[in-house]
VMD Tcl script that builds the backbone (N, CA, C; Angstrom):
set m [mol new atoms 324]
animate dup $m
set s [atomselect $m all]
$s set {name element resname resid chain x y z} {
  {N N UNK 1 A 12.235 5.655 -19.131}
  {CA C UNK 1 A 11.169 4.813 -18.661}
  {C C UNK 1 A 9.989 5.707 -18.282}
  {N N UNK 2 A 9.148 5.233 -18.672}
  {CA C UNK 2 A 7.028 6.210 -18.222}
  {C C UNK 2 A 6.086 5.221 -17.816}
  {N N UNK 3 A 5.443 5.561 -17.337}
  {CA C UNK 3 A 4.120 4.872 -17.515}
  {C C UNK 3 A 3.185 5.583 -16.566}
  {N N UNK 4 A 1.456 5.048 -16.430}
  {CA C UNK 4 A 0.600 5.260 -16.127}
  {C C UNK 4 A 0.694 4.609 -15.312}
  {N N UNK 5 A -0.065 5.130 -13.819}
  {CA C UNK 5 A -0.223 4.115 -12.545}
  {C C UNK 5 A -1.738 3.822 -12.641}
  {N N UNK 6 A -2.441 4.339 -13.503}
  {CA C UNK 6 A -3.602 4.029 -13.719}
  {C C UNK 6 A -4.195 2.717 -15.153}
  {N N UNK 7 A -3.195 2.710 -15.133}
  {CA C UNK 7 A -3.167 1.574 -17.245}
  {C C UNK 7 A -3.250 0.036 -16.172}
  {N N UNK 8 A -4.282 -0.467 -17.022}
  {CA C UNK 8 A -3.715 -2.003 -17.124}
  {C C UNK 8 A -4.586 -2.603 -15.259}
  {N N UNK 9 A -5.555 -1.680 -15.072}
  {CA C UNK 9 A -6.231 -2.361 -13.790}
  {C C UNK 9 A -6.843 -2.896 -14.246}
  {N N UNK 10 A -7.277 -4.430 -13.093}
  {CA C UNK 10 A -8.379 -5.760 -13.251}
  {C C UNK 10 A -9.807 -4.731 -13.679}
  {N N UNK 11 A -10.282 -5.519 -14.320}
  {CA C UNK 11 A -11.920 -4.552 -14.379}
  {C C UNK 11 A -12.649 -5.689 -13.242}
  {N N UNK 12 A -12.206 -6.515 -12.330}
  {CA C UNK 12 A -12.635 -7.659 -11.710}
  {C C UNK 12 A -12.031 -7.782 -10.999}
  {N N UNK 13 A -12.190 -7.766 -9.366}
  {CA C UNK 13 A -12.115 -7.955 -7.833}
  {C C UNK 13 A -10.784 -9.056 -8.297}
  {N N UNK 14 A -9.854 -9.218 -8.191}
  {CA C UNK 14 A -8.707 -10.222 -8.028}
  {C C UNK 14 A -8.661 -11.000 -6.853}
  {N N UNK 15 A -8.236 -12.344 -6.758}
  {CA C UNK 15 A -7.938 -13.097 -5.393}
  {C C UNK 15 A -6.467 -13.104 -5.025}
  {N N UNK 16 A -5.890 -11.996 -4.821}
  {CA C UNK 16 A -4.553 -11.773 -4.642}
  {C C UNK 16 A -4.186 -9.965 -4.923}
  {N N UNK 17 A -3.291 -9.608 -4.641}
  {CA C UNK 17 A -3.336 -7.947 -4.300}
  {C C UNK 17 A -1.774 -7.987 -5.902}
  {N N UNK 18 A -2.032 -7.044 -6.044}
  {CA C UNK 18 A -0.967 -7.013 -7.627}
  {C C UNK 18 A 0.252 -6.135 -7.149}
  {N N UNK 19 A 1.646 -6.745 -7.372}
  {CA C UNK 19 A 2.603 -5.986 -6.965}
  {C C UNK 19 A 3.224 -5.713 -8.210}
  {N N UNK 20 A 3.458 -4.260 -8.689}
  {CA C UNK 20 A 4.455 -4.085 -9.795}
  {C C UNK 20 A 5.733 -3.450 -9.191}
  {N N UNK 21 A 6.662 -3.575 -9.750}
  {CA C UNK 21 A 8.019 -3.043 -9.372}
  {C C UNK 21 A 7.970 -1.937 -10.389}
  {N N UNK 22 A 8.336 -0.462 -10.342}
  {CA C UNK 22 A 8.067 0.737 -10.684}
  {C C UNK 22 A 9.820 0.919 -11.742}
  {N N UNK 23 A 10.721 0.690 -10.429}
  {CA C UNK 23 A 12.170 1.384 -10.321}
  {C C UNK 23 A 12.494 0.852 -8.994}
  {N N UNK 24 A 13.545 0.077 -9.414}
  {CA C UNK 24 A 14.805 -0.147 -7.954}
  {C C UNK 24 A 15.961 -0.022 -8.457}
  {N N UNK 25 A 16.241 0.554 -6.977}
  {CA C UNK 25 A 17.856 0.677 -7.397}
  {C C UNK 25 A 18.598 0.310 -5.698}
  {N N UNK 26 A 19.737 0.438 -5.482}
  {CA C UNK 26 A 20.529 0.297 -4.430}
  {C C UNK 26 A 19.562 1.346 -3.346}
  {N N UNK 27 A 19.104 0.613 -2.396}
  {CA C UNK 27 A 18.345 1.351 -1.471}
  {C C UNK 27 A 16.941 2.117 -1.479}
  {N N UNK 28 A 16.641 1.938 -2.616}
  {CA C UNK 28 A 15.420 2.214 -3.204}
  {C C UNK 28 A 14.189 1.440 -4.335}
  {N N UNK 29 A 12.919 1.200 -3.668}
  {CA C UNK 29 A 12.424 0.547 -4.125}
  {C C UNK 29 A 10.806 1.224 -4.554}
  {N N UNK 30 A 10.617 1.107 -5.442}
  {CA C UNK 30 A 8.986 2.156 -5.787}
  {C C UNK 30 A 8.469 0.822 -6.549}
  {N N UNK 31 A 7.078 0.500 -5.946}
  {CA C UNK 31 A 5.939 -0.382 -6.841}
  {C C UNK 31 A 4.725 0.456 -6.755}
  {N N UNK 32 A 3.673 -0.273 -7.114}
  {CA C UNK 32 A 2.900 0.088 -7.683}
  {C C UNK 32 A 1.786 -1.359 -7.289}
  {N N UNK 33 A 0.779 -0.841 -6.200}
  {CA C UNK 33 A 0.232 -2.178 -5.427}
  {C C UNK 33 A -1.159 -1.815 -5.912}
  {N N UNK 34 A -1.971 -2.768 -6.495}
  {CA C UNK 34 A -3.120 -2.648 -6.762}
  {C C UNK 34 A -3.925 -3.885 -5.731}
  {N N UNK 35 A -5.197 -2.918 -5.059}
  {CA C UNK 35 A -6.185 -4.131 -3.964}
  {C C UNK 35 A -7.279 -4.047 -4.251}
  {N N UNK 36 A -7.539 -5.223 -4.347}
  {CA C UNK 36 A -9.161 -5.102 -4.027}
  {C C UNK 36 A -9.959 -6.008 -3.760}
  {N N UNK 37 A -9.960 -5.930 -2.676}
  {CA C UNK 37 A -10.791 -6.097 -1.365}
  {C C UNK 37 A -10.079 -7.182 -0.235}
  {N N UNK 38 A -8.327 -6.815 -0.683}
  {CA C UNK 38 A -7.648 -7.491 0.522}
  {C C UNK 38 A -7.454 -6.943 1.461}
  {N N UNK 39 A -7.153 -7.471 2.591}
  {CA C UNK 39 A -6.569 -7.017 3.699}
  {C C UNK 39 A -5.828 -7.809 4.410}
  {N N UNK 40 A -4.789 -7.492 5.223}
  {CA C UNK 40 A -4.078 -8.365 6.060}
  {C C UNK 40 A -4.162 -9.466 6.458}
  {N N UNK 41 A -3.967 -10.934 6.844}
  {CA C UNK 41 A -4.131 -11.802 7.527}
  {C C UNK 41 A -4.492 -11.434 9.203}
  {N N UNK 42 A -5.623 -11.805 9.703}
  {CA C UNK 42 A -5.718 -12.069 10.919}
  {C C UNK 42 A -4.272 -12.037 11.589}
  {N N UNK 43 A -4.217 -11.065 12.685}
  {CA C UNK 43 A -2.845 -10.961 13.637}
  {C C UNK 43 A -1.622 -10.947 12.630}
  {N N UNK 44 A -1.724 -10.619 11.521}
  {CA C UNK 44 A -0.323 -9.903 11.069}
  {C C UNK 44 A 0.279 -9.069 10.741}
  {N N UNK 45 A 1.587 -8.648 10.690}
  {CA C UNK 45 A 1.829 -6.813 11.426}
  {C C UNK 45 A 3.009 -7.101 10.552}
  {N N UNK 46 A 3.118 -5.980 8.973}
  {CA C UNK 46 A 4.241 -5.693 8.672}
  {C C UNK 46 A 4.947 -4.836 9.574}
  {N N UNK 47 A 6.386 -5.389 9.612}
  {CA C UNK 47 A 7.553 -4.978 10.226}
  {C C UNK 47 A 8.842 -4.995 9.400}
  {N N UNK 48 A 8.377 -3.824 8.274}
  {CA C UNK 48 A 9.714 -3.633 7.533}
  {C C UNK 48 A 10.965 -3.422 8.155}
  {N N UNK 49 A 12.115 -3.607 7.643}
  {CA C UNK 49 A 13.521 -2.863 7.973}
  {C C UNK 49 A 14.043 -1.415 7.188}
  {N N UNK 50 A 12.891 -1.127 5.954}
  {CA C UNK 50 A 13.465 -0.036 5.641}
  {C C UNK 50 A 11.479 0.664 5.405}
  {N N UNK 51 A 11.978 2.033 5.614}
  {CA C UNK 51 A 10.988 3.196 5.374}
  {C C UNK 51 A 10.339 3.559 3.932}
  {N N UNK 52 A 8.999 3.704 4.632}
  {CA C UNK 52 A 8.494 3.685 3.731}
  {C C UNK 52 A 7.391 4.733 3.295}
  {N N UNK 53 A 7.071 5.161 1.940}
  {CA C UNK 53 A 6.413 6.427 1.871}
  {C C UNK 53 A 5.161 5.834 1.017}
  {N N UNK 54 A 4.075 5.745 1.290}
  {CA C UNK 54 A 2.745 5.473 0.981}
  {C C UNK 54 A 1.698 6.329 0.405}
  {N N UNK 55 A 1.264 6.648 -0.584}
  {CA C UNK 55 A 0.150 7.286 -1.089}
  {C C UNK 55 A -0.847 6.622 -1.808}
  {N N UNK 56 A -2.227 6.796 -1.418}
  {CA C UNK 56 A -2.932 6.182 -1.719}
  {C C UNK 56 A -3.706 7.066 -3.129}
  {N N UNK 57 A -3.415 6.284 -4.512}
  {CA C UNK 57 A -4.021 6.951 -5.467}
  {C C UNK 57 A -5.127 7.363 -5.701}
  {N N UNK 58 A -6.114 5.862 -5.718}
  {CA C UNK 58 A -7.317 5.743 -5.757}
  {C C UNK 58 A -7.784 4.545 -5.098}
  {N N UNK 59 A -9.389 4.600 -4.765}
  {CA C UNK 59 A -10.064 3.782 -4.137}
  {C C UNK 59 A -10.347 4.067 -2.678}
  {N N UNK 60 A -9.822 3.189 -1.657}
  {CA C UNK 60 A -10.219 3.570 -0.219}
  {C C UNK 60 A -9.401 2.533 0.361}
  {N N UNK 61 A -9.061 2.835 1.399}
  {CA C UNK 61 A -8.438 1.794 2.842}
  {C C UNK 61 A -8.554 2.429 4.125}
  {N N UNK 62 A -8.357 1.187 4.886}
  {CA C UNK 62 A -8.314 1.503 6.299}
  {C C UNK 62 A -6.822 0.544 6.601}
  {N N UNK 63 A -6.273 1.722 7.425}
  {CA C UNK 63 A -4.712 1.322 7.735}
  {C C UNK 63 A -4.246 0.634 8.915}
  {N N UNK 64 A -4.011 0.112 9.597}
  {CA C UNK 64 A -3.872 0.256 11.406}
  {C C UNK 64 A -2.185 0.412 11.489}
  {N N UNK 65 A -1.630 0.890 12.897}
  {CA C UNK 65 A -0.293 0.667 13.537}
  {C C UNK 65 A -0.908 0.565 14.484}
  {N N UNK 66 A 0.616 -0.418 15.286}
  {CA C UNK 66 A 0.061 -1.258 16.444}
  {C C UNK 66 A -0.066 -0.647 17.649}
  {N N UNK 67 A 0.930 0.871 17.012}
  {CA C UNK 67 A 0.684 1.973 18.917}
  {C C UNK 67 A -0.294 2.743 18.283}
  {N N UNK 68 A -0.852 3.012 17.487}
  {CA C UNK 68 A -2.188 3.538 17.868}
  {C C UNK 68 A -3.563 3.152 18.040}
  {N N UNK 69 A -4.535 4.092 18.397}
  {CA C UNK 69 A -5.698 3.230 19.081}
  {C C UNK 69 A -6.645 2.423 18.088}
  {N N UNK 70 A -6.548 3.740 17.218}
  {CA C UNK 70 A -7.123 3.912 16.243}
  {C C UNK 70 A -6.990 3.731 14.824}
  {N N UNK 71 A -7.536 2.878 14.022}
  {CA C UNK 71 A -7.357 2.905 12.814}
  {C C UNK 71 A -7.532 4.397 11.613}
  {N N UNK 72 A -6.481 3.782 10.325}
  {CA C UNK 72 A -7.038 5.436 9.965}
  {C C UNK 72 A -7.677 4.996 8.143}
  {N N UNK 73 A -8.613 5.889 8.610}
  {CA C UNK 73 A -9.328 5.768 7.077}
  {C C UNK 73 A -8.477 6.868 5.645}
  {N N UNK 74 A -8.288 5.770 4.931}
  {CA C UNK 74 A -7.604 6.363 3.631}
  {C C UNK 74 A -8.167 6.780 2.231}
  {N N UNK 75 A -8.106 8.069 2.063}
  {CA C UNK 75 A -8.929 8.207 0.660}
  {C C UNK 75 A -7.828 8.760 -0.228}
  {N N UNK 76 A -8.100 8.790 -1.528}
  {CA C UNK 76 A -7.140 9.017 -2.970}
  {C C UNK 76 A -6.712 10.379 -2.572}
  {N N UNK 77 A -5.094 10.986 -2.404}
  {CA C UNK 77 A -4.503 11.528 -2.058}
  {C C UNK 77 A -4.089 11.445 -0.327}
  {N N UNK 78 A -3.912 10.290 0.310}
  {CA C UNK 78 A -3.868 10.955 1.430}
  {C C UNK 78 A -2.418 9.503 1.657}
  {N N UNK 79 A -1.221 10.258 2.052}
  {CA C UNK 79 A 0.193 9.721 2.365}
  {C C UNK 79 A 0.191 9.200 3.485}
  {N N UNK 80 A 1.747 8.960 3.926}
  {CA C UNK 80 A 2.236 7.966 5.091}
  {C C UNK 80 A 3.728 8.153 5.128}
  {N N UNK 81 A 4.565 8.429 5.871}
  {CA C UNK 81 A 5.505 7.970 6.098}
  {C C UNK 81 A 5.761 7.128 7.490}
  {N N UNK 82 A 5.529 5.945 6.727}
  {CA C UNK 82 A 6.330 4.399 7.657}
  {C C UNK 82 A 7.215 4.454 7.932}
  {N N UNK 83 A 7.903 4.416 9.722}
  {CA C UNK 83 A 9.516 4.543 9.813}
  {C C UNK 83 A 10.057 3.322 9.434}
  {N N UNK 84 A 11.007 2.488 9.871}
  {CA C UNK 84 A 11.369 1.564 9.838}
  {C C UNK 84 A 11.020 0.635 11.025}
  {N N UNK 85 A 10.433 -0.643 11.056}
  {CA C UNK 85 A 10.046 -1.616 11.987}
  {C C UNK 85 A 8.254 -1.034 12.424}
  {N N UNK 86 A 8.357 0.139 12.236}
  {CA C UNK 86 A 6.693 0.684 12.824}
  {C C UNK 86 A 5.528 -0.420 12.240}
  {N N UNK 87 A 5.226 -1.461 13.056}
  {CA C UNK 87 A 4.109 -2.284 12.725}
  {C C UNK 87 A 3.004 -1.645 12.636}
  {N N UNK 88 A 2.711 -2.264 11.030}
  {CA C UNK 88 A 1.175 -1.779 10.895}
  {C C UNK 88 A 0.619 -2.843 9.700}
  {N N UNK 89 A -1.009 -2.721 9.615}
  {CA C UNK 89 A -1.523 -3.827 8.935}
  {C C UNK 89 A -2.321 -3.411 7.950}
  {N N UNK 90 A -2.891 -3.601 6.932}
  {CA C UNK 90 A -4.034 -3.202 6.111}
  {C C UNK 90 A -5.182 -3.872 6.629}
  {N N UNK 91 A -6.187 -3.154 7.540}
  {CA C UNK 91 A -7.152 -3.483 7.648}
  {C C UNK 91 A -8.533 -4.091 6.447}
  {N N UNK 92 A -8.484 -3.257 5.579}
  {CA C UNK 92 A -9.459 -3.183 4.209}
  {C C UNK 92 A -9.039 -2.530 3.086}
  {N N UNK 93 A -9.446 -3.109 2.015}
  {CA C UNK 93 A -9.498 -2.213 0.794}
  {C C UNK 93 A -10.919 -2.358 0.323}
  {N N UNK 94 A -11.104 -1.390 -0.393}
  {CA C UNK 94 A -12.484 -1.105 -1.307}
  {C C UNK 94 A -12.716 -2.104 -2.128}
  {N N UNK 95 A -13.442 -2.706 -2.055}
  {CA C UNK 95 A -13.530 -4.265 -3.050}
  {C C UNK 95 A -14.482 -3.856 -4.412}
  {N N UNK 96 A -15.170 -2.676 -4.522}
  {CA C UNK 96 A -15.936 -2.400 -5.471}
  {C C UNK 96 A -15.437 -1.397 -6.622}
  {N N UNK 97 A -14.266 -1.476 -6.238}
  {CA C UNK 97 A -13.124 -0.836 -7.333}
  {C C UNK 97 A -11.601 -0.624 -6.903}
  {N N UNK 98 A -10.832 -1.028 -7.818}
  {CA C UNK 98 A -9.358 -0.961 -7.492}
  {C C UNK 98 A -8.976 -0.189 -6.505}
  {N N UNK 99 A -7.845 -0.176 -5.810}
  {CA C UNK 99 A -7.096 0.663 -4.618}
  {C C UNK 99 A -6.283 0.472 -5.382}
  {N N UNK 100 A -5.168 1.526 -5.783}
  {CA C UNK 100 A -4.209 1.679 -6.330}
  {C C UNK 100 A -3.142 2.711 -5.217}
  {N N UNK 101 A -2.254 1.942 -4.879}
  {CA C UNK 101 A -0.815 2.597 -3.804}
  {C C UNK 101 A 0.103 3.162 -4.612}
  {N N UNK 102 A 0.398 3.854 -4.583}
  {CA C UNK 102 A 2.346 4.214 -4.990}
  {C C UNK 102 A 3.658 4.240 -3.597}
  {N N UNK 103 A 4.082 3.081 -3.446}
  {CA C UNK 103 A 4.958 2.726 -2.063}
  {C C UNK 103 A 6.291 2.983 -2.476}
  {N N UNK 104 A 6.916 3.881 -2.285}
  {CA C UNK 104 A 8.687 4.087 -2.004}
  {C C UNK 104 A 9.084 3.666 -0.962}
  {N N UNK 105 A 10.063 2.064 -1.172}
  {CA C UNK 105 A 10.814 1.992 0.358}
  {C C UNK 105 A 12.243 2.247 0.064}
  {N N UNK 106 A 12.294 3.163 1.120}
  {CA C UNK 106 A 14.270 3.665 1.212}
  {C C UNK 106 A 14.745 3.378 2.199}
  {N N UNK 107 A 16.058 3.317 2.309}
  {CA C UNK 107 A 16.708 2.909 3.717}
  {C C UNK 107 A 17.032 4.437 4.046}
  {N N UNK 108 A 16.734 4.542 5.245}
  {CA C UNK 108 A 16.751 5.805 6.476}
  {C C UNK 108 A 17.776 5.736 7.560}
}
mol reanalyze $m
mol bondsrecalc $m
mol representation Tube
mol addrep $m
């Protein structure tokens, strides 16, 4: 199995965020999230059960968790490791060109 995480983006702002499934297997899950220009619902806080490893390919975001003060600004190369339950939200994505994620969730 191959592919490009870059093949096959909207050339056009989408009304919905694109989830591809990469590879799963027993305890492991890799997609492939394309945004643009979503962000979280008002007051809602993913609270996975399993960990998660985040890199942001291309585009831009702003991230939040709920114990820190501060939001964090995301540019193409810059990671995450999400523990498990650590609430946090997508504040923004870049609406003037794709955000492209690569998300591994594993159980820890």
């Amino acid at each position: 199995m191959a592919g490009n995480l870059l093949a096959g983006l909207p050339v056009a702002p989408e009304a919905a965020e694109q989830f591809e499934t990469l590879l799963a297997r027993p305890g492991l899950h890799i997609e492939r999230i394309v945004s643009s220009g979503q962000a979280s619902p008002p007051e809602f806080w993913y609270d996975q059960a399993d960990a998660e490893w985040v890199v942001l390919v291309s585009g831009a975001a702003v991230l939040r968790f709920e114990d820190e003060g501060e939001a964090r600004q995301l540019r193409p190369g810059d990671w995450l490791h999400i523990a498990p339950h650590r609430r946090h939200r997508v504040e923004s994505t870049a609406a003037e060109a794709p955000t492209v994620w690569l998300a591994i969730h594993f159980a820890e």
